[in-house]
C-alpha positions in Angstrom: 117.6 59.7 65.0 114.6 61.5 66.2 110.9 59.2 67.1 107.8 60.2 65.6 104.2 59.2 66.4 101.8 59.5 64.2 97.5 59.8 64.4 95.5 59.6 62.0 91.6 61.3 62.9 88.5 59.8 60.5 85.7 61.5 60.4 82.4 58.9 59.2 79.8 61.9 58.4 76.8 60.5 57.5 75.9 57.1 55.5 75.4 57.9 51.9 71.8 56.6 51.2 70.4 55.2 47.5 68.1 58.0 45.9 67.5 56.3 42.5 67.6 53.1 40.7 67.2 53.1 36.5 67.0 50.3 34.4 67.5 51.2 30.9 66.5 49.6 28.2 63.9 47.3 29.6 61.1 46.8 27.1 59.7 43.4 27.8 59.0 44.0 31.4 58.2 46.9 33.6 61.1 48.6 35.2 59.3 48.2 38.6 59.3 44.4 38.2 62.6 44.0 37.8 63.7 46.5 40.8 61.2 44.3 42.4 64.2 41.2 42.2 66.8 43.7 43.5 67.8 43.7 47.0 69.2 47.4 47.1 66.3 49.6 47.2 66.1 53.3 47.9 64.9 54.3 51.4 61.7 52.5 53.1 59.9 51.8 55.6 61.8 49.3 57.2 65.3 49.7 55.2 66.3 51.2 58.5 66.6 47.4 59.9 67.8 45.8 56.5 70.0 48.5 55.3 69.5 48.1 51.9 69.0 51.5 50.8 73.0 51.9 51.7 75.0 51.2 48.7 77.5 47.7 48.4 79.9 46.5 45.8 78.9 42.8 46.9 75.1 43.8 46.7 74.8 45.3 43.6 76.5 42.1 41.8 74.5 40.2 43.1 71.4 41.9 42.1 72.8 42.2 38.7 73.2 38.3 38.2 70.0 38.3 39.6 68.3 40.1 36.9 70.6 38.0 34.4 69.1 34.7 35.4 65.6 36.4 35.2 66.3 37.0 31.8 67.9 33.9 31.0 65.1 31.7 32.2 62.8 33.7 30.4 64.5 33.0 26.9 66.5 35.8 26.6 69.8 33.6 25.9 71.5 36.8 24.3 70.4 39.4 27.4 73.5 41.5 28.2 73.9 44.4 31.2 76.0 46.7 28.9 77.0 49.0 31.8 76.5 49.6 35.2 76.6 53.5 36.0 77.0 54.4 40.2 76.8 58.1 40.9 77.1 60.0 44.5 76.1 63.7 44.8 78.8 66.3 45.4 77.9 66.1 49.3 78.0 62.8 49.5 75.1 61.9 50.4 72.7 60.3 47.8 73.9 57.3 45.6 72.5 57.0 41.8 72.7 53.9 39.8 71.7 53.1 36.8 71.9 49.8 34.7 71.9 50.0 31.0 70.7 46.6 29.0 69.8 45.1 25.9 67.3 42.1 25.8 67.7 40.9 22.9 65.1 38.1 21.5 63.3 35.2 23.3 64.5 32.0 22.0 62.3 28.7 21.8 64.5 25.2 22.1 64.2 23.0 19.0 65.8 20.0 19.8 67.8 18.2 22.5 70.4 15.5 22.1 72.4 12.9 23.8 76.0 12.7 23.3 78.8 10.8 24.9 79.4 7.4 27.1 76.3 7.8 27.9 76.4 4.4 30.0 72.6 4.7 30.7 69.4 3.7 28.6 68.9 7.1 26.7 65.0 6.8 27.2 66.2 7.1 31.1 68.4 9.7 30.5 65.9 12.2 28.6 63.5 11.5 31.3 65.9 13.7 33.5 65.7 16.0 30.8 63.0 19.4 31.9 63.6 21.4 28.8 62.5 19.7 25.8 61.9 20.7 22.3 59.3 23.6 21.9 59.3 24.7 25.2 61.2 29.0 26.1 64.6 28.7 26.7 65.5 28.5 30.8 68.9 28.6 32.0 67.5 27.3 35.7 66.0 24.0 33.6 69.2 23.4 31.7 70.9 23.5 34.7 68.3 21.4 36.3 69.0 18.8 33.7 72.6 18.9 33.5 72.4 18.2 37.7 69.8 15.4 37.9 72.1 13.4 34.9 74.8 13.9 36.8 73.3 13.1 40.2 71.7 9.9 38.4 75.5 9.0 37.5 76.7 9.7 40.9 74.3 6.8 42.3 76.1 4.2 40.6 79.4 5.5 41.2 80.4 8.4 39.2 80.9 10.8 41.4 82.9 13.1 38.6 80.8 13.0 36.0 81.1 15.8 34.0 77.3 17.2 32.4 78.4 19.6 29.0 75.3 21.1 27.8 76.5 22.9 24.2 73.9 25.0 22.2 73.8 25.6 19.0 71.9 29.1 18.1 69.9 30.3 14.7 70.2 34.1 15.1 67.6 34.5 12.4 65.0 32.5 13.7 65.8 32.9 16.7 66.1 29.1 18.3 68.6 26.8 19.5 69.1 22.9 19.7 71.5 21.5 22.6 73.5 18.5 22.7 74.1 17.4 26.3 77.6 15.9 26.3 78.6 13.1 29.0 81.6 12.5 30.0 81.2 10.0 33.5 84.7 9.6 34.7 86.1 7.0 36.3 83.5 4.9 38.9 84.6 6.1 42.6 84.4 3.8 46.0 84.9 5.6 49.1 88.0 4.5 51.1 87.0 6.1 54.7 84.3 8.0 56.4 85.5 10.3 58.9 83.4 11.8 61.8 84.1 15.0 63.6 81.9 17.5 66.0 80.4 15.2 68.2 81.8 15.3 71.4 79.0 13.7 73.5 77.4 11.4 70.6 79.1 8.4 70.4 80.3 6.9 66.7 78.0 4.1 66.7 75.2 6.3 66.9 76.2 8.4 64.0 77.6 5.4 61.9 74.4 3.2 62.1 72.0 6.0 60.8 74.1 6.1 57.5 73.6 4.4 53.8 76.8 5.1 51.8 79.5 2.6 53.8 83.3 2.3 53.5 84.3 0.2 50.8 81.5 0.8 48.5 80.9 2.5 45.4 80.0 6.1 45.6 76.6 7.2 45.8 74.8 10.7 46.0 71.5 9.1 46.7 72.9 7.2 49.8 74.8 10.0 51.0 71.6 12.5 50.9 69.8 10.1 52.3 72.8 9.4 55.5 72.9 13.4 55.9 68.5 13.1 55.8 68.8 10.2 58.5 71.2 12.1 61.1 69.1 16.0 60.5 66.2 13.3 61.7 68.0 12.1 64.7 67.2 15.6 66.4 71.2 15.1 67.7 72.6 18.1 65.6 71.6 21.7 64.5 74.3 21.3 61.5 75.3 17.8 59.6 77.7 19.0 56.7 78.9 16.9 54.3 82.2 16.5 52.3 83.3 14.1 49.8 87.1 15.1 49.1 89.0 12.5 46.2 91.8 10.7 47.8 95.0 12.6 47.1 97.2 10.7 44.4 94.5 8.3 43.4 91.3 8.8 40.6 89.0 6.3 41.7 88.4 7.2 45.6 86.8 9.6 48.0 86.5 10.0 51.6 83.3 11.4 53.4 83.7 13.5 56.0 80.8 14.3 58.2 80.9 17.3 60.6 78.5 17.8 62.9 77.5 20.5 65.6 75.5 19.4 68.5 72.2 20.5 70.3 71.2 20.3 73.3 69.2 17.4 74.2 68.0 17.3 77.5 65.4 20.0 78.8 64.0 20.9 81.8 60.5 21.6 82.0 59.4 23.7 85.0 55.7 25.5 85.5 54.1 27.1 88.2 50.4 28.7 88.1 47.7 29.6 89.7 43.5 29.0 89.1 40.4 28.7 91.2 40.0 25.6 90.5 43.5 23.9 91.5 45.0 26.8 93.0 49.1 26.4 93.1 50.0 24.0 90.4 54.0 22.8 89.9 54.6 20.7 87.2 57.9 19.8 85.6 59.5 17.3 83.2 63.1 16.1 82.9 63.8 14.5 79.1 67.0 13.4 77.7 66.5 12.1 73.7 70.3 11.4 74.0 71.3 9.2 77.0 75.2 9.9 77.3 75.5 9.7 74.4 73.9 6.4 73.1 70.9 7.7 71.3 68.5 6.4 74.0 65.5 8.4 75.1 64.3 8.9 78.6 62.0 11.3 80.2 60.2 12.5 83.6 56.9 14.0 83.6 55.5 15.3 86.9 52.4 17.4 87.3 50.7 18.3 91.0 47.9 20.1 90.8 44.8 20.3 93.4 42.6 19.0 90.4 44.5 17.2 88.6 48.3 14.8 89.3 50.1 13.4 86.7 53.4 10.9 87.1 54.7 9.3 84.1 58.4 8.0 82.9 59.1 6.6 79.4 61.9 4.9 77.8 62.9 4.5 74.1 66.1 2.3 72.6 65.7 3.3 68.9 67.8 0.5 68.3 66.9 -2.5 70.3 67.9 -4.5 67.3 70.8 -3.7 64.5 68.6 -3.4 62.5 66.6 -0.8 63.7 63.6 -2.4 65.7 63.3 0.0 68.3 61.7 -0.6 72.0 60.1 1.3 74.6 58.1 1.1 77.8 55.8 3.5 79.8 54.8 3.8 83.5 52.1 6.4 84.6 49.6 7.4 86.6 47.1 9.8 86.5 44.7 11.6 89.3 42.0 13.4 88.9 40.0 14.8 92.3 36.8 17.8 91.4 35.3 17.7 94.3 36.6 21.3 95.5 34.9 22.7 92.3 31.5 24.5 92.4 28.9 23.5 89.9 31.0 20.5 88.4 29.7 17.1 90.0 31.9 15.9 92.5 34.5 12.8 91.3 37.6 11.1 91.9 39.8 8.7 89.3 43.1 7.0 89.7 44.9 5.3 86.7 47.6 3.7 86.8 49.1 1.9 83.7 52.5 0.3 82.5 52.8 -0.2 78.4 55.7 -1.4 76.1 56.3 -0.2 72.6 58.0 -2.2 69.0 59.1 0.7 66.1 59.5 -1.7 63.0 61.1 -0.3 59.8 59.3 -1.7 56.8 62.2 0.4 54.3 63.9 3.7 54.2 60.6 5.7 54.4 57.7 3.3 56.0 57.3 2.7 60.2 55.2 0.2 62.5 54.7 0.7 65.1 52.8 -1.8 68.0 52.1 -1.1 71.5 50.6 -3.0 74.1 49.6 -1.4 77.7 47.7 -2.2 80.9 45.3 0.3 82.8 43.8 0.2 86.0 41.1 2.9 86.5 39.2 3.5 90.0 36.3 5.9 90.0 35.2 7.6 93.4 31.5 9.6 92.7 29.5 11.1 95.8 26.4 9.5 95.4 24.3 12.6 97.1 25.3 14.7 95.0 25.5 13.0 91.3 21.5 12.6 92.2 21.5 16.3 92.8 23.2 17.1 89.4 21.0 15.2 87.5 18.0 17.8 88.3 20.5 20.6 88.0 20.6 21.9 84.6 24.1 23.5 84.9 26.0 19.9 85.6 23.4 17.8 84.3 25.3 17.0 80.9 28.5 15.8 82.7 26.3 14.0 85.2 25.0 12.0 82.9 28.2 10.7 81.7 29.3 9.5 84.7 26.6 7.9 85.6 26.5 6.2 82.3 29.7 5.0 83.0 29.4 3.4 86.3 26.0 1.6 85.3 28.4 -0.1 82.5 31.5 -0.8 84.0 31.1 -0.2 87.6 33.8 2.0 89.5 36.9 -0.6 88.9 37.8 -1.1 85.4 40.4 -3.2 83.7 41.5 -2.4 79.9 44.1 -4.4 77.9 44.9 -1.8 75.2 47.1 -2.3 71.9 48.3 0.5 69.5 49.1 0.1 65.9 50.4 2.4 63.5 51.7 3.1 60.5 53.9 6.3 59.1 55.2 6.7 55.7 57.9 10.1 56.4 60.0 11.3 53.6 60.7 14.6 55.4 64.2 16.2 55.0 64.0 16.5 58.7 61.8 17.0 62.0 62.1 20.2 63.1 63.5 22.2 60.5 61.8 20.5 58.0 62.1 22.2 54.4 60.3 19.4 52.0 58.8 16.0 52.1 55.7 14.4 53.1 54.1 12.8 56.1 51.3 10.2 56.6 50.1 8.6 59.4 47.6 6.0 60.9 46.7 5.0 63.9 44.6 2.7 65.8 43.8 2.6 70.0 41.6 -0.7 70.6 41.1 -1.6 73.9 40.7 -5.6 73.9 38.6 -8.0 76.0 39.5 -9.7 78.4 39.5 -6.1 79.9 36.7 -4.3 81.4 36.5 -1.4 78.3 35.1 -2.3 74.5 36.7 0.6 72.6 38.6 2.0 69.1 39.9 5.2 68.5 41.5 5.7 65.0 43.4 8.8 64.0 44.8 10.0 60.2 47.6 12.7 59.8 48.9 14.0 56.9 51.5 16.5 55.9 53.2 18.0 53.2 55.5 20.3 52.6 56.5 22.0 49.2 59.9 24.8 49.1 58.0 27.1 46.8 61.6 29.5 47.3 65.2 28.9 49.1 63.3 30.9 51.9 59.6 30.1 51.6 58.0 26.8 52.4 54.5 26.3 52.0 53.0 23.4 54.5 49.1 22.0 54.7 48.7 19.6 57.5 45.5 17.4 58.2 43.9 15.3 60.8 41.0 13.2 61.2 39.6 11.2 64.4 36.8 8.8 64.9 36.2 6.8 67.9 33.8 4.5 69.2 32.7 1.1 71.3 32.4 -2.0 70.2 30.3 -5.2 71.5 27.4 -3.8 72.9 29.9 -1.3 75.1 30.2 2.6 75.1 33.1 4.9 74.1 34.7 5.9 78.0 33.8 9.4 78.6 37.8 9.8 78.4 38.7 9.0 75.4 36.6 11.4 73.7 38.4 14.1 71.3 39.4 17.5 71.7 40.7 20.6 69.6 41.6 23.9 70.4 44.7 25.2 71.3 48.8 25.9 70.2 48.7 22.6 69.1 45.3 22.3 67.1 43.3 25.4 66.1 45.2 28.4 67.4 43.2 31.7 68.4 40.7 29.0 70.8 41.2 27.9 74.4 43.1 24.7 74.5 40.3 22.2 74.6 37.4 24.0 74.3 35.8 23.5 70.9 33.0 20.9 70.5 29.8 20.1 72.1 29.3 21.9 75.5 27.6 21.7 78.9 25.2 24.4 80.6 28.1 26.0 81.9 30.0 26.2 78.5 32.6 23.4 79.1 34.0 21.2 76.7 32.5 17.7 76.6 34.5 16.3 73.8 33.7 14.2 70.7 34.1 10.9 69.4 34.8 12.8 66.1 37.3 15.4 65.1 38.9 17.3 62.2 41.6 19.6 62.4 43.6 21.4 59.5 45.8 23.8 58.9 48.0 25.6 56.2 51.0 27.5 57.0 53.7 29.3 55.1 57.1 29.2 57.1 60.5 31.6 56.5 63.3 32.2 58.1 63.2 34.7 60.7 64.4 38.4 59.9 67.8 39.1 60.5 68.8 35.5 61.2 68.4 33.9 58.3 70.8 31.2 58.6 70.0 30.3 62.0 67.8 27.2 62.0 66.7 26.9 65.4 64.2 29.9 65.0 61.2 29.9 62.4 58.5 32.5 61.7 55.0 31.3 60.2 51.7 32.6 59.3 49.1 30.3 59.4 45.1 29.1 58.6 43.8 27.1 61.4 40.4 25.2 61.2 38.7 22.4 63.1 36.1 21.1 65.0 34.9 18.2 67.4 31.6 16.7 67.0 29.5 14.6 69.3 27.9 11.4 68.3 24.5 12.9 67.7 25.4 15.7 65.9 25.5 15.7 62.2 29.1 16.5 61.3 29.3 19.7 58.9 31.9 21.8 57.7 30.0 24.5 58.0 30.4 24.1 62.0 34.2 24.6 61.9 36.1 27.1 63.2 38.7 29.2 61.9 41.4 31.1 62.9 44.4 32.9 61.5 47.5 34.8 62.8 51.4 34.3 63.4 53.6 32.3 64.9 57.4 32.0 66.1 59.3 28.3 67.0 62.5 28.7 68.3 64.9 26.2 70.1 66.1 29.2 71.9 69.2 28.6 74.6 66.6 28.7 77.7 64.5 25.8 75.7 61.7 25.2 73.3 59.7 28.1 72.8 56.5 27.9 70.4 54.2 30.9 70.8 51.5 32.4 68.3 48.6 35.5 68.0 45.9 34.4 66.7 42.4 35.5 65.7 39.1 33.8 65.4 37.6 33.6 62.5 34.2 32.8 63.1 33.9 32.6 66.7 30.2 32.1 67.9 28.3 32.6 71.0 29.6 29.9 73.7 33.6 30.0 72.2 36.4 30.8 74.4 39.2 32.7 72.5 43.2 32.9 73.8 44.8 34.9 71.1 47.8 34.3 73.0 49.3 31.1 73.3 52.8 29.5 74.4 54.9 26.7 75.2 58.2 27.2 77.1 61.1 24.6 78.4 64.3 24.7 79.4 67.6 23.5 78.3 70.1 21.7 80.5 
C-alpha cells in the first residue's frame, strides 16, 4: 500500500469590509439612531483599530438584541426583527445587511400585582417595584424589579427564589397589567466557604474582611458586601464569587472565593536635576501586605541639596478583632536655602514620632485619632534676613520668618492630635465604579507645645455608573486653617493647590498668593474641585488596572487678607491615564489652563511613576 501526503494552500485575499447597514421598517425612530446602538459600522475613521466594519456572526446578534431591548424599554412589547438579510458582492469584498422590523404599538402598564408566598409585607415588596401603573412599558425596569425582589429574598435566606413576572396584554387598547409571581424556595445556610488564589495572603486576612460566615443563613447583601470589603483591601485585581448548592441537599450552598493577586510592594526610585538642589535621589520602599498578614509598612527617603526627607510608617489594620487598627510614624524633615539666590537664607530640622487608632463605627463609618510630637529648629542668617526686608524681591517671605521667630523663637515644641471622620461606601479604592465618599478632618496643635494652631479639611466624592463603561465622578475639597490663643498659623502649615494631584494643567504648588519673584506663599484657605468622567481604556476593556479620564479641574488658595472669590479660581481641563502597569503606579495627565493669568506657571504635562517589586 502506497503513502500519500497531502497539502492543502489557502489563499486569505482581502478582508471583506461592511458597505451598508438598512434598517427597514423603522418609523418611530430615525434609522441613524438606531445604527447609532450597533457595534458593526461601515468603514471609519478609526474602524481600522476596532475592526468593526469587518463582518461577525457573534457581532451582528448582539447588535440585534441590542436594538430589541431598545425597543422593549421603550414600550414596544410586540417589536419583532422579522429577518435579517447579509449580502457579499460577487468579488467578495463588500458585506450588505439589512434588518427588516415591525414596531408594533407602545404599550402603557395598567396595573401591577402581587402573587404567591409572598413572605414579605406587600407595601415592602411594591416598594422594589420601578414600573408601576401608568408609566411606558420597560423590559430593563421589569427586570429591575423581578431582581431587587429576589435580591431582597436572598438576604434572609432565599437564595432560589424564583421572580415570575406574567403580563396580561389588551391588544386593542394597547396596555398590559402584570402579576409578579413569587415563589421563595427553600431558606439556604451556607455549609463552607472555600478560598483559592492567594498564594502569599494568608486565610485569616481574607476570612476576617467577610460578612456572610459558615453556618449561617444565606445572604446576597453580606456576600456583596464580603466581595466590597476584599476589592477594598487593595490585595487582589480579581475577587470572584460563587455560591454553588451542596450536591444532594436543597437547603445549602458553599461560597467559593477566588482571588488573583497584585503586587503589593513598590519601589520608588527618582533622580533629577535643578539649580536650586542640583542632583536629587529620592526613593521609597512600601509593602501594604507584610508576608502576607495584611500589615503595612513603608520607607520614604528623599536627599536633595534643598530639601531631606526620612520617614517610616507602620499600619496593623487589625490591632484588635474587631477591626481597630494601629499605626505609628517616625520622620524627619530638612530644609537648607541658603545656596539659593534671591530667597532669604534659612535652615529647619523636624523631627517627629506620631501613633495612629482607625475605629470602625459600622460597615461604612471610620475614626480615626492620631496623636504626634514635633521638634522644629530654625537656623536664619541674621545679616541677611535685615537685608531682605529692604529688598523687594524676598521681602514677602522675609517677613514670614521673621514673624515667626519673634513668636516662637527658633526651638519649637508642638503636641499635635488628628481627628477624623470618613463615611466610604465605594465599591472599591482604585477601581472604584459607584459609591460615595466623605471626609473630615481636623490638625490641632495643643498647648503645652510651643504652636497654637487648627487646620480643618472637607472631601467629598461621588461617583454615579451612568453606563457599564462610563462612570461620572465630582470630587470636592475644602481647607481652612488658623491660630488660636493669641498665636499665628506657622508659615508651614499654610495650603497649597496645583498639580497631578489638585488642579492639573498648573505647577504643583504654585497657585495662591505670591511673592515678588512669583513664588507660592500658600494660604490658610483652599478649595479644590473637580469632575471627571472615567472609561475603560481602548482595546483593554476588561483590564482594570488601567483607566482613561477626562476631566474639569478648578481651585484656588487664598491668603488671609484676601477676600475669597470664585471668581479668582482657576480652571483647567484635559486627559488623563492611571494605570498599575507591571513597572508600578503610573498616573500621568495633559492638561490645559483655563484661565491662566499673568504670574501662573503652567505644566501641561504631569506624572507619577513607581515601581513594582
Amino acid at each position: 500500500m502506497g503513502i500519500f501526503s497531502l497539502s492543502f494552500k489557502i489563499v486569505e485575499g482581502e478582508v471583506a469590509k461592511i458597505r451598508n447597514l438598512n434598517i427597514i421598517g423603522a418609523h418611530a425612530f430615525k434609522e441613524k439612531d438606531l445604527l447609532d446602538l450597533f457595534q458593526l459600522t461601515t468603514p471609519g475613521l478609526f474602524t481600522w483599530f476596532s475592526k468593526n466594519d469587518q463582518y461577525s456572526k457573534q457581532k451582528l446578534s448582539a447588535d440585534l438584541e441590542v436594538l430589541r431591548s431598545f425597543y422593549l424599554n421603550h414600550g414596544y412589547l410586540e417589536f419583532n426583527i422579522d429577518s435579517t438579510q447579509v449580502q457579499i458582492t460577487p468579488d467578495k469584498q463588500d458585506i450588505y445587511i439589512t434588518v427588516n422590523i415591525s414596531e408594533g404599538a407602545v404599550y402603557k402598564v395598567t396595573d401591577v400585582k402581587l402573587a404567591g408566598d409572598l413572605l414579605l409585607p406587600e407595601e415592602e415588596l411594591r416598594k422594589l417595584i420601578t414600573l408601576k401603573p401608568g408609566d411606558t412599558f420597560s423590559r430593563d425596569r421589569l427586570t429591575q424589579s423581578s431582581k431587587k425582589i429576589s435580591d431582597r429574598l436572598s438576604n434572609d435566606g432565599y437564595s432560589f427564589a424564583n421572580i415570575n413576572p406574567v403580563p396580561d396584554l389588551n391588544k386593542e387598547q394597547h396596555t398590559a397589567a402584570f402579576t409578579f409571581f413569587i415563589d421563595p424556595g427553600r431558606r439556604v445556610y451556607v455549609r463552607r466557604i472555600n478560598i483559592s488564589g492567594n498564594a502569599r495572603t494568608q486565610d485569616e486576612v481574607i476570612r476576617r474582611e467577610l460578612r456572610q460566615m459558615e453556618g449561617g443563613w444565606y445572604s446576597g447583601e453580606k456576600i456583596t458586601r464580603s466581595k466590597e470589603r476584599l476589592d477594598r483591601t487593595s490585595f487582589f485585581s480579581e475577587v470572584n464569587v460563587e455560591t454553588p448548592p451542596v450536591a444532594g441537599t436543597a437547603d445549602q450552598v458553599d461560597v467559593n472565593i477566588n482571588v488573583t493577586e497584585r503586587q503589593t510592594g513598590s519601589i520608588t526610585i527618582g533622580a533629577g536635576f535643578s539649580s536650586a538642589d542640583k542632583l536629587v535621589l529620592s526613593g521609597g520602599v512600601s509593602q501594604s501586605n507584610i508576608f502576607g498578614t495584611g500589615n503595612q509598612l513603608s520607607v520614604q527617603v528623599n536627599s536633595g541639596k534643598i530639601n531631606k526627607v526620612y520617614s517610616l510608617s507602620f499600619t496593623n489594620p487589625y490591632f484588635t478583632p474587631d477591626g481597630v487598627s494601629f499605626g505609628y510614624d517616625v520622620y524627619r524633615r530638612d530644609s537648607d536655602t541658603t545656596n539659593l539666590s534671591g530667597v532669604v537664607a534659612y535652615k529647619t530640622s523636624t523631627s517627629g514620632f506620631g501613633a495612629r487608632l482607625g475605629l470602625p463605627l459600622n460597615e461604612l463609618d471610620f475614626l480615626n485619632v492620631g496623636l504626634a510630637l514635633e521638634h522644629t529648629s530654625l537656623f536664619l542668617d541674621e545679616a541677611q534676613l535685615t537685608s531682605s526686608i529692604a529688598d523687594p524681591s524676598t521681602i514677602a517671605r522675609a517677613q514670614q520668618y521673621l514673624d515667626f521667630t519673634k513668636t516662637f523663637g527658633t526651638s519649637t515644641n508642638t503636641l499635635r492630635t488628628n481627628v477624623s471622620w470618613a463615611r466610604d461606601s465605594r465599591d472599591s479604592v482604585f477601581y472604584p465604579t459607584k459609591g460615595r465618599l466623605q471626609e473630615v478632618a481636623s490638625e490641632l496643635a495643643l498647648p503645652p507645645g510651643d504652636l497654637e494652631y487648627y487646620r480643618l479639611t472637607y472631601r467629598q466624592q461621588y461617583l454615579w455608573p451612568a453606563a457599564t463603561w462610563l462612570t461620572l465622578s465630582l470630587n470636592g475639597r475644602f481647607g481652612y486653617a488658623n491660630g488660636y490663643g493669641g498665636k499665628p498659623l506657622p508659615f508651614f502649615k499654610n495650603f497649597y493647590a496645583g498639580g497631578v494631584d489638585s488642579v492639573r494643567g498648573y505647577l504643583t504648588s504654585s497657585l495662591g498668593p505670591k511673592d515678588a519673584n512669583g513664588d507660592a506663599l500658600g494660604g490658610n484657605r483652599s478649595v479644590v474641585f473637580n469632575a471627571e468622567a472615567l472609561v475603560p481604556m481602548p482595546g483593554v476593556k476588561q483590564d482594570k488596572s488601567v483607566r482613561l479620564s477626562a476631566f474639569v479641574d478648578g481651585g484656588q488658595v487664598f491668603g488671609k487678607d484676601e477676600k475669597l472669590s470664585f471668581s479668582d479660581l482657576r480652571y483647567s481641563a484635559g486627559i488623563a491615564v492611571s494605570w498599575y502597569s507591571p513597572v508600578g503606579p503610573l498616573k500621568f495627565s495633559i492638561a490645559q489652563p483655563l484661565n491662566r493669568k499673568e504670574g501662573d506657571k503652567a505644566e501641561r504635562f504631569q506624572f507619577q511613576l513607581g515601581t513594582f517589586f
